[in-house]
C-alpha positions as CSV (number, residue, x, y, z in Angstrom):
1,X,-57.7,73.9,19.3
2,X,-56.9,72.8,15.5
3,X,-57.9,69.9,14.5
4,X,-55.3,68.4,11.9
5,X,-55.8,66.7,8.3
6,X,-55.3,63.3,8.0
7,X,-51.7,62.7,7.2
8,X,-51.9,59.0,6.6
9,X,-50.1,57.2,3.6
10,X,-50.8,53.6,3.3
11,X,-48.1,51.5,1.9
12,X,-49.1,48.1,0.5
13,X,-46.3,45.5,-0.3
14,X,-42.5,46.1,-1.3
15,X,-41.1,49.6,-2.0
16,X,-37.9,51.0,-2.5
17,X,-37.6,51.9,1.3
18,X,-39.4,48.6,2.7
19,X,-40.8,45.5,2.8
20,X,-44.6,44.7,3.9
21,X,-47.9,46.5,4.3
22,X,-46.6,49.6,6.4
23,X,-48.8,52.5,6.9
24,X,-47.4,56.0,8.4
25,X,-49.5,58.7,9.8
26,X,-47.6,61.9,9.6
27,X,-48.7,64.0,12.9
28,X,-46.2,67.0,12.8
29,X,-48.0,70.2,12.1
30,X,-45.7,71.4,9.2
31,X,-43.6,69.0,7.8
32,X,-41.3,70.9,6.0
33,X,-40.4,72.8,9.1
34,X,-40.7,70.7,12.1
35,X,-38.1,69.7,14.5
36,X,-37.9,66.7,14.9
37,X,-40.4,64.7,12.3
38,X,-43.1,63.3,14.1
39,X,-45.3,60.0,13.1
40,X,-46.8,57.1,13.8
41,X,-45.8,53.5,11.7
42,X,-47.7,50.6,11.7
43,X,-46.3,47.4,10.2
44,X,-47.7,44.2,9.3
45,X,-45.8,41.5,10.4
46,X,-42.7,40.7,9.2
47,X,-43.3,44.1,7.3
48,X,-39.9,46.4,7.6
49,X,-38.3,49.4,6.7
50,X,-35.1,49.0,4.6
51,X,-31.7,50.2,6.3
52,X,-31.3,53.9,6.7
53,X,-29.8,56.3,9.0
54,X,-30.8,59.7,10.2
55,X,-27.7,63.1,9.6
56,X,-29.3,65.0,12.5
57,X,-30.0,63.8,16.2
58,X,-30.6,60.6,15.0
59,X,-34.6,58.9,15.7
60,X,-36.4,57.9,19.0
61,X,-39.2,54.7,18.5
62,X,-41.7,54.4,20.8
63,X,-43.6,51.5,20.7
64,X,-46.7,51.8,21.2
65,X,-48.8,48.5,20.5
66,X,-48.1,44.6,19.5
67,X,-44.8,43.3,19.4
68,X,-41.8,45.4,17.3
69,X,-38.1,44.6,16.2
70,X,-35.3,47.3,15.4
71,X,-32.1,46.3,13.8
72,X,-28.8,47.5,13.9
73,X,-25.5,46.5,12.5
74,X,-24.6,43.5,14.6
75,X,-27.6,44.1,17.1
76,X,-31.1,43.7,17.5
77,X,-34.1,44.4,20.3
78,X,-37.7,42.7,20.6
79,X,-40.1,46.0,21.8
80,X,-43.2,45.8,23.3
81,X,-45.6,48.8,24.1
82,X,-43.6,51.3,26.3
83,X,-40.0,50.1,25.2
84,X,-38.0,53.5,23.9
85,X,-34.9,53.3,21.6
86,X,-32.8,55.6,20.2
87,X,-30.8,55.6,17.0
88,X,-28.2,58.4,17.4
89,X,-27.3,60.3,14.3
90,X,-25.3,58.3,11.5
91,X,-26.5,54.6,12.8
92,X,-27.6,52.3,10.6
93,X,-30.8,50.9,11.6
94,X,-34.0,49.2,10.6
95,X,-37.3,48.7,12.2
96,X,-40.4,46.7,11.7
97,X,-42.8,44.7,13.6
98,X,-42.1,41.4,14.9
99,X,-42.8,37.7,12.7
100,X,-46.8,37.4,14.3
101,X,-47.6,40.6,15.6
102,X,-48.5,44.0,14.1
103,X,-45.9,46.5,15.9
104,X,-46.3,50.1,15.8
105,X,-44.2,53.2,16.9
106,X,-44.3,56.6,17.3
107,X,-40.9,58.3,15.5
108,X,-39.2,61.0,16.6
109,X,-36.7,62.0,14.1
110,X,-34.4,64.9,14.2
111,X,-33.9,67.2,11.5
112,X,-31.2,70.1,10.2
113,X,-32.9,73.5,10.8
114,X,-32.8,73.5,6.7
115,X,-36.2,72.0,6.0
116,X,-34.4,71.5,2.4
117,X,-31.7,69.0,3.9
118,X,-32.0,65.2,3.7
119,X,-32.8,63.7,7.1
120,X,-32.5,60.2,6.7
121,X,-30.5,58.5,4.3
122,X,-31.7,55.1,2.5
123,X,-30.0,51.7,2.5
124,X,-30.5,48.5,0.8
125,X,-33.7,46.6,1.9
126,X,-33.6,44.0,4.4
127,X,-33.4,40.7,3.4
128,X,-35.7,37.9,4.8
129,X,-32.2,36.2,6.0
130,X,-31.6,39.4,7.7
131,X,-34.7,40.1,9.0
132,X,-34.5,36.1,10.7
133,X,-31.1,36.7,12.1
134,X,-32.3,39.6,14.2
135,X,-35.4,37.6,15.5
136,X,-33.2,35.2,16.1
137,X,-30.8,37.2,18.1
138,X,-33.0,39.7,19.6
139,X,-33.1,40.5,22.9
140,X,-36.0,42.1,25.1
141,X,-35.4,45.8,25.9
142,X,-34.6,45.8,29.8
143,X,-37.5,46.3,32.3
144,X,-37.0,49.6,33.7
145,X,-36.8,49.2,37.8
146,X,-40.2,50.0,39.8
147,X,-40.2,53.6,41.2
């Protein structure tokens, strides 16, 4: 067993590539290698990543705790722990936690096999009027059915 170095970068406020406190724990054991990306994001509420979309497989969110939103173009889910969605390769997308909750995900992001090779392209940030529409719109991801 190996235990691994602590990958966590803490983001407070606005950047280029979101909006809100947002901390993400990298937990892939090579990072320049590794197929897909793993991690684990936590966002503030109302905190966001801006639009981007992933060349590969595209990215799988797990949510994992509070309350979480993920945006597409013309769409939007409300994700509580257990929900799964995918983003298949070229989608536009955002995601973030919901307006009074902290939400956080686990990421699973698909890569090229070139560790060199972008795998996610960045959009504009998401505006609050954007950010509103999709709580506004948002539906709950569907219960899976009892086994």
């Amino acid at each position: 067993m190996e235990f691994m170095p602590d990958n966590t970068v803490v983001q407070r406020g606005s950047t280029e590539h979101s909006t809100g406190d947002i901390e993400v724990t990298m937990i892939d054991v090579d990072p320049d290698t590794a197929r897909p990306v793993v991690g684990a994001v936590r966002f503030a509420p109302r905190a966001r990543t801006a639009w981007h979309r992933h060349v590969a497989g595209g990215q799988t969110l797990y949510c994992t705790d509070g309350e979480a939103l993920v945006g597409t173009r013309g769409a939007a889910a409300l994700l509580r722990p257990g929900d799964v969605v995918h983003a298949p390769a070229g989608e536009w997308h955002w995601h973030g936690a919901g307006a009074a909750s902290r939400g956080c995900f686990v990421t699973l992001t698909e890569r090229e096999v070139d560790p060199e090779a972008p795998y996610v392209i960045w959009g504009d940030p998401v505006t609050d009027d954007e950010y509103d529409e999709a709580l506004r719109v948002a539906r709950p991801a569907p219960v899976a059915p009892a086994r």
